[in-house]
N, C-alpha and C positions, 0 to 999 in steps of 0.2 A: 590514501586512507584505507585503513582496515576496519571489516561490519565481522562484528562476532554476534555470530549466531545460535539463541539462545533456543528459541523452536521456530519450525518451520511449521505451519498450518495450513491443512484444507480448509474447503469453504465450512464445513459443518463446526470443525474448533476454533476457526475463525469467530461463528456467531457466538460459540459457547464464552470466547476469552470478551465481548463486547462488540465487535464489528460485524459492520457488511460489507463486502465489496462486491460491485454490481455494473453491468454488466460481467459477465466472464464467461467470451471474449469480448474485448473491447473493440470498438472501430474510432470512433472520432472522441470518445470520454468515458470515461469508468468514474464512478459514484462510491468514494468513503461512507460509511453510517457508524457512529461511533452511540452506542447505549448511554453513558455516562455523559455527564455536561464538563466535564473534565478535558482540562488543554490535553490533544490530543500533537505530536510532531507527526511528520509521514514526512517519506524520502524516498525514491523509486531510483532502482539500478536496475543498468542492464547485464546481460549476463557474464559482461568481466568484471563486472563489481563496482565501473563507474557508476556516479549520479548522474542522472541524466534529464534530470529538472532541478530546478531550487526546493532545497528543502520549505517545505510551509508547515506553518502550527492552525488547528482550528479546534472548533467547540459545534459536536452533533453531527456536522456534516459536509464535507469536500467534494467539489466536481474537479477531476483530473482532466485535464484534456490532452489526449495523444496522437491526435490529427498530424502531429510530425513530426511522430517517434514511427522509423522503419518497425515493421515487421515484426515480431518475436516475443520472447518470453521475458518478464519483468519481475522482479523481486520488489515488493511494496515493504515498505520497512514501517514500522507502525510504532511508537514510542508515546506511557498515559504512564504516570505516575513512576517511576522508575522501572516500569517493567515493559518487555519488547517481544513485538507478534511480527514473525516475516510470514507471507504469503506470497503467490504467484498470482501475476496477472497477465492474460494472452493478450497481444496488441495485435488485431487482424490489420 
């Protein structure tokens, strides 16, 4: 699978484009907050670009839990109405 990447976002243009994500870093779950009541997708890769959970769709709000994901740096892929937000998320 190839992720084409449209922007990558910190926390602060993360809020501005609708989302939160929360903790950062995570230990055992990180918290999606989506502004809008609109279907929201989310997919999280690791850093060779596998998925490494099942992708899920929600509306407002996702609890991720990464209790047994190793280690490291995550790419949250975020996908609301045809348009696409990547951020990072630390997995302690």
């Amino acid at each position: 699978d190839t992720i084409n990447v449209r922007y990558t976002v910190g926390v602060k243009d993360l809020e501005n484009r609708g989302f939160k994500l929360y903790p950062n870093p995570a230990s055992d779950f990180f918290t999606i907050d989506a502004e809008s009541a609109e279907l929201v997708t989310y997919t999280l890769y690791d850093a060779t670009g596998k998925a490494v959970l099942p992708t899920q769709t929600f509306v407002n709000q996702l609890r991720v839990e990464t209790s047994n994901l190793p280690a490291g740096i995550y790419r949250v892929v975020l996908t609301q109405d045809q348009k696409q937000v990547v951020s990072s998320i630390i997995v302690q």
